[in-house]
Backbone as CSV, one residue per row, in Angstrom:
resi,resn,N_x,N_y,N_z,CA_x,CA_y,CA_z,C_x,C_y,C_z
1,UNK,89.670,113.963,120.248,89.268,112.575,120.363,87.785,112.484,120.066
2,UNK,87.636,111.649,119.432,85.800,111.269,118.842,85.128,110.560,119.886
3,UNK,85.542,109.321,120.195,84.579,108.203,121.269,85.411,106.926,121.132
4,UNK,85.174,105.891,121.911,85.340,104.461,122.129,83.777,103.889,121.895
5,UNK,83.891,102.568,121.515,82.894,101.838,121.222,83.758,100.132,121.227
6,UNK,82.955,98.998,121.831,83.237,97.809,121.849,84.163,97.658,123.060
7,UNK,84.499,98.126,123.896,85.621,97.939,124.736,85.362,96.962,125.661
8,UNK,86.355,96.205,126.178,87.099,95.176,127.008,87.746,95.173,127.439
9,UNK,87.263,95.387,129.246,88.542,95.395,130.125,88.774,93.921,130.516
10,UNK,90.433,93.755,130.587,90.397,92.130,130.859,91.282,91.847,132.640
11,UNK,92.165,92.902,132.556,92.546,92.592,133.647,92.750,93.781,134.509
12,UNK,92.829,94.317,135.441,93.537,95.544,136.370,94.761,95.866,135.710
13,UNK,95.395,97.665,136.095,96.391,97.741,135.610,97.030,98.414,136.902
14,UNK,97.721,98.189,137.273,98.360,98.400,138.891,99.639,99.735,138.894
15,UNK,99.379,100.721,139.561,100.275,101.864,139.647,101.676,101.104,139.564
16,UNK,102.613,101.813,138.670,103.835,100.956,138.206,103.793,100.066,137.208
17,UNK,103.100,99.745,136.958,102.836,98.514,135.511,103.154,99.356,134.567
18,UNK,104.012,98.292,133.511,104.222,99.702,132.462,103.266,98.866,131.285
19,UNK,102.556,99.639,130.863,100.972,99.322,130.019,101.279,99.531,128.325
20,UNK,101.315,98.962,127.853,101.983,99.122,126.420,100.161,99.083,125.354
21,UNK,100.566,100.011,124.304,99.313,100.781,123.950,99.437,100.207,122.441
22,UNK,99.006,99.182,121.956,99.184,98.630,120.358,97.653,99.300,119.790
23,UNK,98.213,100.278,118.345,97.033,100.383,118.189,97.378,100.406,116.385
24,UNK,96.289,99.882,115.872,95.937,99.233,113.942,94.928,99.962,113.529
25,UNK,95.457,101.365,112.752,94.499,101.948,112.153,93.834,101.128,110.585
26,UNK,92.098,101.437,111.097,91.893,100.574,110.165,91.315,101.704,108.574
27,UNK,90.685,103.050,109.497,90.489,104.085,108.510,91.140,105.405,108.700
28,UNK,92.110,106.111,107.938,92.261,107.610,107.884,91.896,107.934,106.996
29,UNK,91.202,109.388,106.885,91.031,110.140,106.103,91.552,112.038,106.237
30,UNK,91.451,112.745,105.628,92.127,114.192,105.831,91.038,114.832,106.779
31,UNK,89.586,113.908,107.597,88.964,114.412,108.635,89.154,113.799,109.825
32,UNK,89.806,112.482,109.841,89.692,111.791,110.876,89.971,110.146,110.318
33,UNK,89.097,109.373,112.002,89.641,108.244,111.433,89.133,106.921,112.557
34,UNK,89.317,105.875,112.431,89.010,105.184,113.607,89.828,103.859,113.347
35,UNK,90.310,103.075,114.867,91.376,102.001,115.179,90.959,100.866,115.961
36,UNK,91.859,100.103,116.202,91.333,99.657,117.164,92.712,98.850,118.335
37,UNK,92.536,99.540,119.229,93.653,99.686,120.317,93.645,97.980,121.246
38,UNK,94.750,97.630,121.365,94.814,96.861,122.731,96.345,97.147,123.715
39,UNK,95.542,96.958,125.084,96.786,97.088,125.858,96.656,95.906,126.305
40,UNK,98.400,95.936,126.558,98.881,94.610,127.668,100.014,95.306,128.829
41,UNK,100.143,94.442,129.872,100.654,94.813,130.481,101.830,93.184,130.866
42,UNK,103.324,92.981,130.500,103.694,91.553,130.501,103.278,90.640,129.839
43,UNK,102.489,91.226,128.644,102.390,90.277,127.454,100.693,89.998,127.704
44,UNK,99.894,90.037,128.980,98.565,90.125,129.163,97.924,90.892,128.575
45,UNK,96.771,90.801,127.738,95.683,91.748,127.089,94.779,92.501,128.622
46,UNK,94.878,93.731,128.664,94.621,94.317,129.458,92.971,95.340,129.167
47,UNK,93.174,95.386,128.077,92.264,96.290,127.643,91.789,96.523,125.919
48,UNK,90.800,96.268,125.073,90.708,96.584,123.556,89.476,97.088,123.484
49,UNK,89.780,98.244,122.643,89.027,99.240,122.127,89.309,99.443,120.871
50,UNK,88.006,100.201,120.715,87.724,100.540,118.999,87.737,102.342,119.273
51,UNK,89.105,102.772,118.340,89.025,104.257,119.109,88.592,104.862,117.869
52,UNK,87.711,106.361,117.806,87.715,107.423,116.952,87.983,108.843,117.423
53,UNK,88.970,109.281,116.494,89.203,110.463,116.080,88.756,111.558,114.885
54,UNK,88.746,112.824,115.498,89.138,113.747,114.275,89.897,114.412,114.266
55,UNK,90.456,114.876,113.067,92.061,115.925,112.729,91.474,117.407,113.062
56,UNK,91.913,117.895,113.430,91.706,119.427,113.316,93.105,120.430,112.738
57,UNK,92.766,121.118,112.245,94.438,121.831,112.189,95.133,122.298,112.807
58,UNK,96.730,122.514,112.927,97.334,123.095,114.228,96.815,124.484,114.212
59,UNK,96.716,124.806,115.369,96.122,126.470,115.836,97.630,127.095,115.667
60,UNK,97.430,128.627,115.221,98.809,128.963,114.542,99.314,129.742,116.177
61,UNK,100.821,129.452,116.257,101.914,129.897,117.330,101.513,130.995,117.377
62,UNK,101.729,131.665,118.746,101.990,133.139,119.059,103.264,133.177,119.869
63,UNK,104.208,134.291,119.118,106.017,134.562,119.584,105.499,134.507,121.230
């Protein structure tokens, strides 16, 4: 995970709430990338963020 930037909390999210995670990538590239997330919880905007990432490669299995 890279960082958050711009975020907005709008309401509480209460143990048991089931929190639904919408997120619209606006850039990928083969290093990474950045979105921008909102949750709701019952159709309420709960939370929006601007998320960044980077890719790394999978680390190889050991039997």
């Amino acid at each position: 995970f890279g960082g958050v930037e711009a975020v907005r909390f709008r309401r509480m999210v209460k143990p048991g709430d089931e929190l639904v995670l919408d997120v619209t990538m606006e850039r990928l590239s083969t290093k990474g990338g950045w979105g921008v997330a909102q949750s709701t919880v019952n159709g309420a905007a709960t939370c929006k963020a601007r998320l960044f990432f980077a890719l790394a490669p999978l680390a190889s299995r050991r039997p």
